[in-house]
N, C-alpha and C positions, 0 to 999 in steps of 0.2 A: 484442559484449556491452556494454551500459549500463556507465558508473560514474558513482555519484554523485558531482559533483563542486561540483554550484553548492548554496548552500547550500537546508535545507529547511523547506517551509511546516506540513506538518503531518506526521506518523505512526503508524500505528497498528498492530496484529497483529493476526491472524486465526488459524483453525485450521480445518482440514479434515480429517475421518475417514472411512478410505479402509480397503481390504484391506489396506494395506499398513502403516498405521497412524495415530496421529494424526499430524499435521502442520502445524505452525504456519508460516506467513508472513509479513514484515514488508511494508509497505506503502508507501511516501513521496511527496512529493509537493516539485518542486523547485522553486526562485524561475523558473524558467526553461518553467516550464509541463509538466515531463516528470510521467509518473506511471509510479511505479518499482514491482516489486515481485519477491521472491525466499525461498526456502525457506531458514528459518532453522532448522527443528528437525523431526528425526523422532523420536516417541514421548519425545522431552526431550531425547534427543542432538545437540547442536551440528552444524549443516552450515554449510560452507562454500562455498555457491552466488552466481554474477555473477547484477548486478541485471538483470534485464530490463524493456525497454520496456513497458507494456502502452495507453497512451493519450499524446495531446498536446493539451496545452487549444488551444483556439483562444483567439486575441487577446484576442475579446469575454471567454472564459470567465476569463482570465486575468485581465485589469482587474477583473470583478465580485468573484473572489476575491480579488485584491492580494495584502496577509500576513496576510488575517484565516486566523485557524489552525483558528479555530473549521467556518467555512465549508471549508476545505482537507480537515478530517477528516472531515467529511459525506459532500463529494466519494468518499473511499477508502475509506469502510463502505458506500456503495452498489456503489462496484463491488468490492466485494470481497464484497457479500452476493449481486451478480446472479450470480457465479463458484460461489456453493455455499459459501461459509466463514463460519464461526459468528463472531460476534462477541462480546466479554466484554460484562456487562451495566450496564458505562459508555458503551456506544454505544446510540444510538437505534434 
């Protein structure tokens, strides 16, 4: 299992609703190019879930975002929107 360790570029939450209930996820994104993400809450209830992997920028991607934070949270509302999860409506 992932941990986040090196510090982070950007963050955001998500939320997907399922049978089982709503569920929100946290998203991140590391100076190290990792893109992290993990179940932070069912229906409002606190979980305590390890980060997993879900992508690795390459080189090129990683230069073009540096630390812009701006560009890092784009990155993790797209794929957290091609995955099915809703985004508040401070995201694009």
């Amino acid at each position: 299992m992932a941990r986040v360790t090196a510090r982070g570029i950007g963050r955001i939450e998500s939320t997907y609703t399922s049978g089982l209930g709503t569920l929100t996820w946290a998203w991140v994104m590391t100076a190290d190019g990792r893109v992290l993400y993990r179940l932070t809450r069912i229906d409002g209830r606190s979980e305590r879930n390890e980060w997993r992997l879900i992508y690795q920028l390459k080189a090129t991607e990683r230069r073009e975002i540096g630390t812009d934070t701006t560009k890092a949270v784009d990155l993790l509302a797209r794929l957290a929107r091609e995955r099915g999860h809703d985004l508040g409506p401070d995201h694009r």
